[in-house]
C-alpha positions, -999 to 999 in steps of 0.1 A, spaced: -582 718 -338 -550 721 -360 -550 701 -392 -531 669 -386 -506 651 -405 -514 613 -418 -481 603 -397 -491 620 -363 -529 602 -370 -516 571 -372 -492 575 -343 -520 586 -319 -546 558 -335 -519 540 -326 -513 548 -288 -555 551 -284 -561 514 -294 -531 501 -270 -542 523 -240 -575 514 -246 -570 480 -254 -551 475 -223 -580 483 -203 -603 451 -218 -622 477 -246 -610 461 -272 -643 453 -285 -659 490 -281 -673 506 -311 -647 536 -305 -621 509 -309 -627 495 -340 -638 524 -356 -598 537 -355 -588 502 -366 -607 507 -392 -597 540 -402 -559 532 -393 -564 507 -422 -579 534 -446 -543 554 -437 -522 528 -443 -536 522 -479 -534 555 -486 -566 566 -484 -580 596 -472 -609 605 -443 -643 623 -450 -647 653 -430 -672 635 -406 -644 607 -408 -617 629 -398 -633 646 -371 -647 620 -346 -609 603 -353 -591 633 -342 -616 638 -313 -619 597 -302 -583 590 -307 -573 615 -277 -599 601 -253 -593 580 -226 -608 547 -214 -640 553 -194 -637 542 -154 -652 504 -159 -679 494 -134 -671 462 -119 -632 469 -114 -623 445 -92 -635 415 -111 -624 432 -148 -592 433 -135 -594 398 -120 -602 388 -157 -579 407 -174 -552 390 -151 -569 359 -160 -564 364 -200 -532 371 -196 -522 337 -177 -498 310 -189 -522 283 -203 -553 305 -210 -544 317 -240 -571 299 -260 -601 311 -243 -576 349 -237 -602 367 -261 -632 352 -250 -626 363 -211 -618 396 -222 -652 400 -240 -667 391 -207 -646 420 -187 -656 444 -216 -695 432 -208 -691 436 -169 -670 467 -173 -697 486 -190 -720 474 -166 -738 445 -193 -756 417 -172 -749 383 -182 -772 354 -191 -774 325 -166 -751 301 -189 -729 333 -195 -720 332 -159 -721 293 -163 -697 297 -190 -677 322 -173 -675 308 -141 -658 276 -155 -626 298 -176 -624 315 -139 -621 280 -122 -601 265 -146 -576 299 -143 -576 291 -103 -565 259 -110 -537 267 -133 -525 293 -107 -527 264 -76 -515 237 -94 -500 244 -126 -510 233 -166 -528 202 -168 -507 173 -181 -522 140 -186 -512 109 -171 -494 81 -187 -532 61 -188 -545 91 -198 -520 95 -229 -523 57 -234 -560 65 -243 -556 97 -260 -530 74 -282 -558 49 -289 -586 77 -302 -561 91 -320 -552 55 -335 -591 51 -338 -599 89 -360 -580 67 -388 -613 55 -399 -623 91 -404 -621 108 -437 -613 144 -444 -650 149 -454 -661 134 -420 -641 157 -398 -652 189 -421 -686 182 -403 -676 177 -368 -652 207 -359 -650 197 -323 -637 160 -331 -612 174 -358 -597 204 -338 -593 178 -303 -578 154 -331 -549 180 -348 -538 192 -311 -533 154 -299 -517 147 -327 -497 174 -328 -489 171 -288 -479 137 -291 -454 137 -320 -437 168 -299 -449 196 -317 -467 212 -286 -456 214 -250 -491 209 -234 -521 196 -244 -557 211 -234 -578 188 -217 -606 193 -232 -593 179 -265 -577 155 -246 -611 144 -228 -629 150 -263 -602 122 -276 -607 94 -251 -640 96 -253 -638 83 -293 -659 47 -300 -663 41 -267 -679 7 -282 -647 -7 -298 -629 6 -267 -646 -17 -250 -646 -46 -279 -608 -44 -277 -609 -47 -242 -630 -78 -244 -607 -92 -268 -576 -85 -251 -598 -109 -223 -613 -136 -247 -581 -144 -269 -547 -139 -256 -514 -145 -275 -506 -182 -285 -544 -189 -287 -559 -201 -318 -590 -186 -330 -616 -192 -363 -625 -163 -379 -661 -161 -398 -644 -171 -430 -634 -202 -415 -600 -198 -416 -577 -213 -386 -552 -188 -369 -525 -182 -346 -533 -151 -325 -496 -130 -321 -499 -103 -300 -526 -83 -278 -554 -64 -299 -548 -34 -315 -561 -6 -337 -557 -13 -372 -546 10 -397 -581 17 -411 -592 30 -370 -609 -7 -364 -602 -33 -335 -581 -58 -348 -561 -90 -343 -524 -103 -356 -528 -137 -362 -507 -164 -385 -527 -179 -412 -517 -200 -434 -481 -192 -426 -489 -153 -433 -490 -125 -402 -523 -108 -408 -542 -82 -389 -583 -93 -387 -608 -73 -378 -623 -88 -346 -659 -83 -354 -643 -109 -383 -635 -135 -356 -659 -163 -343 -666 -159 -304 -664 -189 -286 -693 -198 -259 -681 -188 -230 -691 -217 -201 -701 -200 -171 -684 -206 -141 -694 -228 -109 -693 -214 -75 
């Protein structure tokens, strides 16, 4: 084969990776062996013999026929959809499994039967967008990660990632929201979901109420989360508006009722 020049070796690295690429063989050994020496090139650097060789030969190849065509190509399509673009890399390692023939595991198929359901769906009934309960809760876990520090989240990467895409979904910054983190968000302290619940019931506004301290106060207005992610309480003591805690307020015997 003719000596080529560094230009015409990167052009054809070039093409190889797209056509190849194109085909869901992005992860093949061929593959990332040009990347890798298409990043030798660019720095300036020059090939071994050995080097040099297989790139001249591999970069001129073609994509082998996959097996499994139908449902590579059902993936591909798949990776490519509107709304998928977060799992887009993790289907296409599947249809580079299936299209050299790879059998999966039983949760691999588990696994990728859900991205191929949750594909159907976007095509049937669009993106999933939650509904005004569902944001209303999403708003409260948000509300409720307060209490969580930096540290905290470092050590639960599912928690903190659902966290920054609410967040960042409702102040705007995002069009639609996955709904996995927004499932992974109203599922946050289901127990003070439910304590603020109960105190939304037990003390309504214009009530008064003791708290443990024995202080006397006005409740103000329905149960809320507090700026430090607890359930808490407005109420007028002393004069002064001030948010309690409402594991800091006494709870009254409740008298059963007769039939």
């Amino acid at each position: 084969m003719a000596r080529m020049s560094v230009e015409k070796r990167i052009a054809l690295g070039t093409s190889m990776i797209e056509r190849w690429k194109e085909k869901g063989y992005q992860s093949d050994r061929k593959v990332r062996f040009v990347e890798d020496m298409l990043r030798r090139l660019d720095r300036g650097r020059s090939l071994s013999t050995k080097q040099r060789s297989w790139y001249d030969e591999v970069v001129l190849s073609d994509p082998p026929a996959p097996k499994n065509e139908e449902m590579v190509n059902r993936l591909l399509e798949d990776a490519d959809l509107e709304g998928m673009e977060k799992v887009s890399s993790t289907i296409r390692d599947f249809a580079y499994k299936l299209s050299r023939g790879w059998a999966l595991s039983e949760k691999q198929q588990s696994f990728l039967d859900k991205l191929i359901a949750q594909a159907d769906s976007i095509r049937q009934n669009g993106r999933w967008v939650p509904t005004e309960h569902q944001k209303k809760q999403i708003e409260m876990g948000v509300a409720f990660c307060r209490r969580y520090t930096p540290y905290y989240l470092g050590g639960q990467p599912g928690t903190s990632k659902a966290l920054h895409e609410c967040k960042a979904w409702l102040a705007g910054d995002i069009d639609f929201l996955e709904e996995w983190s927004a499932n992974r968000m109203m599922k946050v302290c289901k127990g003070d979901r439910l304590k603020l619940a109960d105190a939304a019931d037990r003390w309504v506004e214009g009530s008064l109420v003791s708290t443990k301290s024995g202080e006397l106060g006005l409740v103000l207005s329905k149960p809320e989360v507090s700026q430090t992610g607890k359930p808490a309480i407005k109420l007028l003591i002393n004069g002064f508006p001030k948010f309690v805690d409402v594991s800091d307020i006494k709870k009254d015997r409740r008298r059963k009722k007769i039939a």
